[in-house]
N, CA, C and O atoms as a DFTB+ gen file, in Angstrom:
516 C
 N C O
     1  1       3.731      17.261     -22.823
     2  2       3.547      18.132     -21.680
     3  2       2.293      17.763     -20.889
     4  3       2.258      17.570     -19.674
     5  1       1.410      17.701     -21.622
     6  2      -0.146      16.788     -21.162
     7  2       0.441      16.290     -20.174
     8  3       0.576      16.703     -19.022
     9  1       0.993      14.829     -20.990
    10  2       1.027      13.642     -20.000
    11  2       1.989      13.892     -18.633
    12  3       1.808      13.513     -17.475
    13  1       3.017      14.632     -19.193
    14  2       3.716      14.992     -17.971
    15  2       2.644      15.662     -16.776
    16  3       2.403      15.000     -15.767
    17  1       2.213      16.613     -16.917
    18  2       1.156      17.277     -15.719
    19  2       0.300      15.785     -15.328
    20  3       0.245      15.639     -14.107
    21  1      -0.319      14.747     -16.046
    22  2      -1.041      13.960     -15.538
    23  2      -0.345      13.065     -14.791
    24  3      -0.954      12.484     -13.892
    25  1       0.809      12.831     -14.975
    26  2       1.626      12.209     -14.485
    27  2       2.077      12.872     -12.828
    28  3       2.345      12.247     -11.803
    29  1       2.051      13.601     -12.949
    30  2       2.566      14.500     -11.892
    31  2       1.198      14.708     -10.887
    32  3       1.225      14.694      -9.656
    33  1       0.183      14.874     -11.617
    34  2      -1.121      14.984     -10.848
    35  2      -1.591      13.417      -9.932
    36  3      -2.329      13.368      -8.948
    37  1      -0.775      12.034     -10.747
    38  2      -1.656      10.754     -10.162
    39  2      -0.279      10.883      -9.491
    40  3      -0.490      10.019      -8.639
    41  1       1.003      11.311      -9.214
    42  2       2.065      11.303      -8.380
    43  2       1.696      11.724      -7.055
    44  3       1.703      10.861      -6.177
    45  1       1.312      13.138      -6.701
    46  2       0.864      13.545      -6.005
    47  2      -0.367      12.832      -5.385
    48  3      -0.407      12.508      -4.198
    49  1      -1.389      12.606      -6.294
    50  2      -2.713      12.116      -5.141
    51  2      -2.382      10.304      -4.320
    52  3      -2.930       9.705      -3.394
    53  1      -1.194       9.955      -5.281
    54  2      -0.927       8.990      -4.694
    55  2      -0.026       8.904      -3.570
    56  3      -0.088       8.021      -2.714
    57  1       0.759       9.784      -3.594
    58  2       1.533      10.348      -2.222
    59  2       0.519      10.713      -1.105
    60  3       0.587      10.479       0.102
    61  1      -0.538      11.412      -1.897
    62  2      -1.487      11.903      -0.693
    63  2      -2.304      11.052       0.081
    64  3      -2.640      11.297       1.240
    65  1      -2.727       9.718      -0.778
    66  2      -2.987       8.652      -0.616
    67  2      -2.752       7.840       0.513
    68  3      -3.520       7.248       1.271
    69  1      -0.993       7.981       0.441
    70  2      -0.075       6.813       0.985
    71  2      -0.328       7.374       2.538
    72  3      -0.577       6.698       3.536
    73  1      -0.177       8.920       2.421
    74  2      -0.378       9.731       3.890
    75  2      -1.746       9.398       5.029
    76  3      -1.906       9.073       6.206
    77  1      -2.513       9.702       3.880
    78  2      -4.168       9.187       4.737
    79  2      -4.203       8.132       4.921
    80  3      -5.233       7.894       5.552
    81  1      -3.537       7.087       4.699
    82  2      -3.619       5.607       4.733
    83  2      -2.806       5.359       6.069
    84  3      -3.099       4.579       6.975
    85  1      -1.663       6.247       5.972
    86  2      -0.798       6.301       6.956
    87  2      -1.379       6.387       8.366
    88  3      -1.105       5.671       9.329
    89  1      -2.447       7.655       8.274
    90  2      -2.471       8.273       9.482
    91  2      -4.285       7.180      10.059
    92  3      -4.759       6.973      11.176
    93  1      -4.672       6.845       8.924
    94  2      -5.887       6.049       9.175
    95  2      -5.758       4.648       9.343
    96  3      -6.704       3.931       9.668
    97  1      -4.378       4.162       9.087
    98  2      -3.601       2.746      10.114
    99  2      -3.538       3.087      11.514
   100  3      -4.258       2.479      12.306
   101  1      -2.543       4.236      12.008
   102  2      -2.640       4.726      12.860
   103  2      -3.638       4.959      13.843
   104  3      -3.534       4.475      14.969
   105  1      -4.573       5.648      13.506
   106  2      -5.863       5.730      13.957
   107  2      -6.956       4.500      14.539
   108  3      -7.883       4.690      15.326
   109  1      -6.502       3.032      13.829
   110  2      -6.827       1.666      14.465
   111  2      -6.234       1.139      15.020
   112  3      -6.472      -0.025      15.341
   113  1      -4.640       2.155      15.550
   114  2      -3.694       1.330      15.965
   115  2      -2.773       0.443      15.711
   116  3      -2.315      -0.440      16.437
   117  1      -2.500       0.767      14.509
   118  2      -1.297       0.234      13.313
   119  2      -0.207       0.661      14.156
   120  3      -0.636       1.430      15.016
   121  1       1.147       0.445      14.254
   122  2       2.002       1.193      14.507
   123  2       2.880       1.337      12.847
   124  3       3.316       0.446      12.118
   125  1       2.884       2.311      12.742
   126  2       3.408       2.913      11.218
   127  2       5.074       2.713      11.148
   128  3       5.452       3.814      11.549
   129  1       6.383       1.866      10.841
   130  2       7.400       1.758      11.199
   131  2       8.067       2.606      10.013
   132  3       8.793       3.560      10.291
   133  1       7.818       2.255       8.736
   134  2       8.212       3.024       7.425
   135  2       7.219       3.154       6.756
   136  3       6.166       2.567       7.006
   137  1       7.442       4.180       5.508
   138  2       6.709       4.613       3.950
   139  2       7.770       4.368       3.149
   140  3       8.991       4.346       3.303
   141  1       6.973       4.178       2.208
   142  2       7.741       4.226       0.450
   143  2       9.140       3.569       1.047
   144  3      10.029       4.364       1.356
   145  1       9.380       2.096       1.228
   146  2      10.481       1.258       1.436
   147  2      10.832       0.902      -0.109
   148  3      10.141       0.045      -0.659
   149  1      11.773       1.465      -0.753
   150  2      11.919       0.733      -2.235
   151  2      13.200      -0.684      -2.054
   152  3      14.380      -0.364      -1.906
   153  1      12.966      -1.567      -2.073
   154  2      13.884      -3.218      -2.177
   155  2      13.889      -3.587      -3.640
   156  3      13.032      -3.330      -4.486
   157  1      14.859      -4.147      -3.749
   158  2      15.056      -5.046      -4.582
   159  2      13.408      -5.712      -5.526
   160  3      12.605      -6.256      -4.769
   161  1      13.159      -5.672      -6.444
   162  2      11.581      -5.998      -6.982
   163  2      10.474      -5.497      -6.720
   164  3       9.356      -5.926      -7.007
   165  1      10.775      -4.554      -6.152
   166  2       9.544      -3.382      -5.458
   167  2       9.962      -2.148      -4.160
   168  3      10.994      -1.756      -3.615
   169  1       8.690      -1.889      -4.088
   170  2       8.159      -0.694      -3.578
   171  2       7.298      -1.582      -1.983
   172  3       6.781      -2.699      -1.982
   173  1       7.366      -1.016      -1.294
   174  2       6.177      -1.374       0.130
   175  2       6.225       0.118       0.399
   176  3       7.066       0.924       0.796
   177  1       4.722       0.141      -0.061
   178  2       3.837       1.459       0.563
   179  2       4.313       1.884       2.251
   180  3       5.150       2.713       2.609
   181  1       3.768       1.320       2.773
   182  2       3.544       1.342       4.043
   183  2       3.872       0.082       4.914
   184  3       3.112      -0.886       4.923
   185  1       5.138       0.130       5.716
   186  2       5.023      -1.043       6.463
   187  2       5.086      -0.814       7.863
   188  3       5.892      -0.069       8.420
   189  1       4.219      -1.471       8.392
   190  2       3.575      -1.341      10.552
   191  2       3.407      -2.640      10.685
   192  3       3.261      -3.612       9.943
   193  1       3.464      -2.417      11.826
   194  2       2.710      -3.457      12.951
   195  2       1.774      -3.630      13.662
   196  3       1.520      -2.700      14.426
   197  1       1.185      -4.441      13.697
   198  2      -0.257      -4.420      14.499
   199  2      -0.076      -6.103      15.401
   200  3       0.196      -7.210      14.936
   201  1      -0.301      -5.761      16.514
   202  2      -0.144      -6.775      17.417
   203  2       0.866      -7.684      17.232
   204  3       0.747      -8.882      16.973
   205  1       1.784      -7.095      17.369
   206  2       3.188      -8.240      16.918
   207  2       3.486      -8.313      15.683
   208  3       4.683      -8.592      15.602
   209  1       2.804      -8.159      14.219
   210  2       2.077      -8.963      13.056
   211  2       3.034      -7.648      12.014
   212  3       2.463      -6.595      11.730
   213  1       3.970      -7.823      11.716
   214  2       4.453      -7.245      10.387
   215  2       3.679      -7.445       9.482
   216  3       3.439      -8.584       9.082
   217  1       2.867      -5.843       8.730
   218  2       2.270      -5.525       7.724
   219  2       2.796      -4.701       6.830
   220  3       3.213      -3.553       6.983
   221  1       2.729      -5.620       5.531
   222  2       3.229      -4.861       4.449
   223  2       1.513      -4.596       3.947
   224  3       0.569      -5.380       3.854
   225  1       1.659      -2.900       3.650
   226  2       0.491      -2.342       3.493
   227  2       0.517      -1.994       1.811
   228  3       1.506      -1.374       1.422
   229  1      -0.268      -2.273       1.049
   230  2      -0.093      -1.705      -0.806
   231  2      -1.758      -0.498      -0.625
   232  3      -2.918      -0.686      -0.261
   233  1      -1.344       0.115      -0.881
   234  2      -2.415       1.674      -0.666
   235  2      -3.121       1.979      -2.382
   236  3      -2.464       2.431      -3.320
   237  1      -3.932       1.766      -2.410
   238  2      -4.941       2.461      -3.674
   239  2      -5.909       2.756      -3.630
   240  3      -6.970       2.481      -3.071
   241  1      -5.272       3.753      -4.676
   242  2      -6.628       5.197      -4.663
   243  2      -6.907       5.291      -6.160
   244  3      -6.116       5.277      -7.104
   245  1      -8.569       5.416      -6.126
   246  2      -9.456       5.852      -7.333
   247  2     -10.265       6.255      -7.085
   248  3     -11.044       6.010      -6.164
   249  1     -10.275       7.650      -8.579
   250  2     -11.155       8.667      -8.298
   251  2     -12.621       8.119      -9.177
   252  3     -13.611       8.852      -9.183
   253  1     -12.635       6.693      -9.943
   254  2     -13.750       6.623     -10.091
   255  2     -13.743       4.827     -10.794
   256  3     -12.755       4.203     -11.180
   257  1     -14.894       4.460     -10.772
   258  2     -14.662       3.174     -10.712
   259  2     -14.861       2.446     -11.910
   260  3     -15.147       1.252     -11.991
   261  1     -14.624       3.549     -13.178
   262  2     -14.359       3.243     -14.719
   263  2     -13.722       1.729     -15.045
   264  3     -14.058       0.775     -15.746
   265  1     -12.464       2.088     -14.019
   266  2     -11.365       0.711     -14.499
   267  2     -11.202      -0.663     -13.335
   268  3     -10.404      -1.546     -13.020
   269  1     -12.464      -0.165     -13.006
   270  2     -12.381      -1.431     -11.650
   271  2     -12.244      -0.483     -10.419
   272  3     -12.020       0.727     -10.419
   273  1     -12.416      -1.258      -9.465
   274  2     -12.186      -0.706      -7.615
   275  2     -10.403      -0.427      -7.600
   276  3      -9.420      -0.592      -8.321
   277  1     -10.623      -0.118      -6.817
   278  2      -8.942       0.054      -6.155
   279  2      -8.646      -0.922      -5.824
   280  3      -7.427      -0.800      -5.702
   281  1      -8.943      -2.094      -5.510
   282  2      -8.315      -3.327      -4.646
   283  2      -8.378      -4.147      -6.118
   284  3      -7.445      -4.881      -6.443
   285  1      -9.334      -3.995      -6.814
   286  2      -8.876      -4.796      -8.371
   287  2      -7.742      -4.595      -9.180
   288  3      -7.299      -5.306     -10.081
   289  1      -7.115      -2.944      -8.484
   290  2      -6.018      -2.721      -9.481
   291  2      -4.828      -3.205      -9.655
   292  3      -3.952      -2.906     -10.466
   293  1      -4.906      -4.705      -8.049
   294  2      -3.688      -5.046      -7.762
   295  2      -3.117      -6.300      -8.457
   296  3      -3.021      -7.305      -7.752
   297  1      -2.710      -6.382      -9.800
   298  2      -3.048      -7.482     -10.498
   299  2      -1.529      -8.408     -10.105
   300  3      -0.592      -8.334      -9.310
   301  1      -2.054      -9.389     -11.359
   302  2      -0.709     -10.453     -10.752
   303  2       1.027     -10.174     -10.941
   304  3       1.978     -10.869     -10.586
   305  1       0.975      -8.908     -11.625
   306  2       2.330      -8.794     -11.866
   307  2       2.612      -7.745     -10.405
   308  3       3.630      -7.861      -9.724
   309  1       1.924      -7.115     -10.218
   310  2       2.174      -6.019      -9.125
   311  2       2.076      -7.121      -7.808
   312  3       2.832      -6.723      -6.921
   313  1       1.415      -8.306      -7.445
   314  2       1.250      -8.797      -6.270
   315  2       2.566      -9.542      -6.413
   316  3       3.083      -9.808      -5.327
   317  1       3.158      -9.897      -7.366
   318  2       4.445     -10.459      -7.481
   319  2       5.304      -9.699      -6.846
   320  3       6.004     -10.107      -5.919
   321  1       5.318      -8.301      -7.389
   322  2       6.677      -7.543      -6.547
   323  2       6.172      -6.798      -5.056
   324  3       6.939      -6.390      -4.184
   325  1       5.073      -6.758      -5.035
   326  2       4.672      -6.681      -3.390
   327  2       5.538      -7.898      -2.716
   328  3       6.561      -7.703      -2.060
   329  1       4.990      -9.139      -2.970
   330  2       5.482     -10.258      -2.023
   331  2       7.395     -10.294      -2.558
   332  3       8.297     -10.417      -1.730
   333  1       7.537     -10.211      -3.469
   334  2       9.381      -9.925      -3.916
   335  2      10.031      -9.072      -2.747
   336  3      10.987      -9.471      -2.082
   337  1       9.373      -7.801      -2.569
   338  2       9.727      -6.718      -1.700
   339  2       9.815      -6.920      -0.891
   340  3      10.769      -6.510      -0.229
   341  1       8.388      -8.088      -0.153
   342  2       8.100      -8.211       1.280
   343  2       9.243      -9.034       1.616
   344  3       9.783      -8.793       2.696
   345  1       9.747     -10.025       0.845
   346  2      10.850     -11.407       1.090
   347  2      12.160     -10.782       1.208
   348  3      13.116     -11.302       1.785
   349  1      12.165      -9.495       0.563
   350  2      13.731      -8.682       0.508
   351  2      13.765      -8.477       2.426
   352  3      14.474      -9.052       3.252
   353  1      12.773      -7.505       2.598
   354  2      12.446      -6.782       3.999
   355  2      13.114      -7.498       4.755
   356  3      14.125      -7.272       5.420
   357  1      11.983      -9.099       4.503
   358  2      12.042      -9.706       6.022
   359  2      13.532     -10.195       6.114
   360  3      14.175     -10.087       7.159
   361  1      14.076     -10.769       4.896
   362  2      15.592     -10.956       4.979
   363  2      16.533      -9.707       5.514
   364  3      17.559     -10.038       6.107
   365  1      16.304      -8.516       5.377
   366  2      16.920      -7.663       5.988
   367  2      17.176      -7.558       7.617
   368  3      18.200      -7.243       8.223
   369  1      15.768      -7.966       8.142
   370  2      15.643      -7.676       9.463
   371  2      17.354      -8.237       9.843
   372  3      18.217      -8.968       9.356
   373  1      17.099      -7.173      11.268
   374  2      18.599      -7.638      12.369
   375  2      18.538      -8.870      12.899
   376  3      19.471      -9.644      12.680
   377  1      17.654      -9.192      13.531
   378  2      17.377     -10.406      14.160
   379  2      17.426     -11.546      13.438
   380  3      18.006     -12.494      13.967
   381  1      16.797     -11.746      11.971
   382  2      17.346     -12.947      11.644
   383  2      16.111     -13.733      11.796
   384  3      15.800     -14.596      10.975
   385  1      15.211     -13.375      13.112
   386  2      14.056     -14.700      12.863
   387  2      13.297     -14.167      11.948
   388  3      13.461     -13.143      11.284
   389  1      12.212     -15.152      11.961
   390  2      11.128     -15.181      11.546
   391  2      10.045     -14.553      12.008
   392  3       9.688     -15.007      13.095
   393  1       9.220     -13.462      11.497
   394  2       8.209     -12.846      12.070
   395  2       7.174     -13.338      11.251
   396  3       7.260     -13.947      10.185
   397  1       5.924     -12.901      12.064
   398  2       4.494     -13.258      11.351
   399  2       4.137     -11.720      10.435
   400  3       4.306     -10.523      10.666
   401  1       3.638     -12.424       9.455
   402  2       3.795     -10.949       8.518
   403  2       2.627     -11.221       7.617
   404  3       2.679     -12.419       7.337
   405  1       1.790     -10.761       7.143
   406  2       0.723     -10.202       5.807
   407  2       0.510      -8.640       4.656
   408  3       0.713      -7.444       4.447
   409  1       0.173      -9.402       4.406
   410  2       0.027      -7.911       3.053
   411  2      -1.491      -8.028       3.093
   412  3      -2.281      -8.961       2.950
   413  1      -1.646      -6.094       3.465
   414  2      -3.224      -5.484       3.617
   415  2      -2.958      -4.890       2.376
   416  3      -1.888      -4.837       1.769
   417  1      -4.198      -4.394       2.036
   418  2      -4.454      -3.358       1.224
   419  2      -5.549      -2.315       1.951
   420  3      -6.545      -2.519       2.646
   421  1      -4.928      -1.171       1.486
   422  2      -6.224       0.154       1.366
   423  2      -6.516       0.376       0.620
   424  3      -5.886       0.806      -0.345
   425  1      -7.509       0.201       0.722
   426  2      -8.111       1.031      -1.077
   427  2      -8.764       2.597      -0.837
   428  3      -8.758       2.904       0.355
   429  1      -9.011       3.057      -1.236
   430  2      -9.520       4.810      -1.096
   431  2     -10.293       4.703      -1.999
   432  3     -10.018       3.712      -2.676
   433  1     -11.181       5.268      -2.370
   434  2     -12.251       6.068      -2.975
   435  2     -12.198       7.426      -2.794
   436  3     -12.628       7.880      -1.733
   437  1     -11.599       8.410      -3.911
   438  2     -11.792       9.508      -3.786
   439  2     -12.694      10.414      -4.405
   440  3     -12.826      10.109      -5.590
   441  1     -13.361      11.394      -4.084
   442  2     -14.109      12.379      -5.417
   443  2     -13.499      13.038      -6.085
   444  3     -12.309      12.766      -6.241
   445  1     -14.093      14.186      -6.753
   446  2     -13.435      14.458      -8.106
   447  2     -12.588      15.510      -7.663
   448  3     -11.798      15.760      -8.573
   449  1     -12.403      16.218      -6.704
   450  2     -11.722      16.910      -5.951
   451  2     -10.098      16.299      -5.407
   452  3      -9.104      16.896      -4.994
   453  1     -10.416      14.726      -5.652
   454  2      -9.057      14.011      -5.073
   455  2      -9.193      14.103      -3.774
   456  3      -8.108      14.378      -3.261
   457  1     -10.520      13.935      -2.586
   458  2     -10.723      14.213      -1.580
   459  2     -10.974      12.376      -1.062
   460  3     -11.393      11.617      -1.936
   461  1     -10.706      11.841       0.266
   462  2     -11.180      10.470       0.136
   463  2     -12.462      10.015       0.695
   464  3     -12.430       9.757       1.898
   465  1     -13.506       9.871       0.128
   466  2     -14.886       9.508       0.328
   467  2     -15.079       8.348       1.060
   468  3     -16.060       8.211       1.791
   469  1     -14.028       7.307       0.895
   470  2     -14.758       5.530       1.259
   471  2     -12.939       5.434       1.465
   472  3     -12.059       6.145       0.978
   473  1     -12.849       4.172       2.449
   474  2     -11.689       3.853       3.071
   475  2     -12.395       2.646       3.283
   476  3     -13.465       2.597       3.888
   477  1     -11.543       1.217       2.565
   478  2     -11.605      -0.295       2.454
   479  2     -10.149      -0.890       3.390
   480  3      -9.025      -0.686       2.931
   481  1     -10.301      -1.455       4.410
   482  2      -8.891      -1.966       4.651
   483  2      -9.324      -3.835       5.033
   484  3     -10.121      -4.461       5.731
   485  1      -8.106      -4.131       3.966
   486  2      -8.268      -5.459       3.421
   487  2      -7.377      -5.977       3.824
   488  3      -6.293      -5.897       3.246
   489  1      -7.619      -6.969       5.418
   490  2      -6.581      -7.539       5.695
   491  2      -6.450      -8.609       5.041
   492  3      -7.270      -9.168       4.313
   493  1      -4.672      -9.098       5.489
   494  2      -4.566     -10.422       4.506
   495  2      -4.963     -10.496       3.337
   496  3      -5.402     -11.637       3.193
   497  1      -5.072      -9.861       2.305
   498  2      -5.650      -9.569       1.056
   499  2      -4.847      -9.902       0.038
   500  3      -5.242      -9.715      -1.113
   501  1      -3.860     -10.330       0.235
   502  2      -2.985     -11.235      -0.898
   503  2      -2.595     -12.417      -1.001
   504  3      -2.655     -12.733       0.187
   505  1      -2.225     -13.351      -1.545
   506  2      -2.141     -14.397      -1.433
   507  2      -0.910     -15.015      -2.429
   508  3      -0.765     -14.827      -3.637
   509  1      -0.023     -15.867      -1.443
   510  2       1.255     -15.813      -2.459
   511  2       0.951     -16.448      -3.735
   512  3       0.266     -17.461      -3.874
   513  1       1.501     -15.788      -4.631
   514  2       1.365     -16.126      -6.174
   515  2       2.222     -17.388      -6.757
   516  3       2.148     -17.687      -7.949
């Protein structure tokens, strides 16, 4: 039962996460196209556009920096199905071409409240594996 409520608690702040990330792309002028896209080998948080430039966005949040930063949490098995996801997407498109595309990250820093203190946005921040 524990784990269930904790489970349910990092569900939520990570939803809440995905939102502030959302609206603080926005806010630099992201254009926000989808959330939570689930494909074939993954999940894409957040995917926009910014100047032409298809961004697949991966969003993390930590409330403290015990287990590393938020942008450390993105290890090599998770950057695998980021870029898996991203290759599903772009094959989906209607058009068929080729767009220019990167994977950002946000990272958040939140306090103990689950409130977000620090906002990192890491363009180009992955690199195919």
């Amino acid at each position: 039962m524990l784990n269930d409520r904790n489970q349910s608690r990092s569900h939520t702040r990570g939803k809440d996460a995905e939102r502030y990330a959302a609206d603080y792309l926005r806010r630099l002028g992201y254009q926000v196209l989808n959330t939570n896209v689930r494909l074939p080998g993954g999940e894409i948080d957040i995917v926009a556009e910014e100047d032409g430039i298809l961004v697949f966005v991966e969003v993390r949040a930590r409330k403290s920096g015990l287990y590393g930063t938020a942008e450390e949490s993105v290890g090599p098995q998770k950057r695998r199905r980021i870029f898996q996801a991203a290759e599903a997407y772009l094959q989906r498109l209607e058009d068929g071409s080729s767009r220019a595309s990167r994977i950002d990250v946000v990272a958040i820093q939140l306090d103990r409240q689950g409130r977000p203190v620090e906002v990192d946005l890491i363009k180009n921040a992955l690199e195919q594996p």
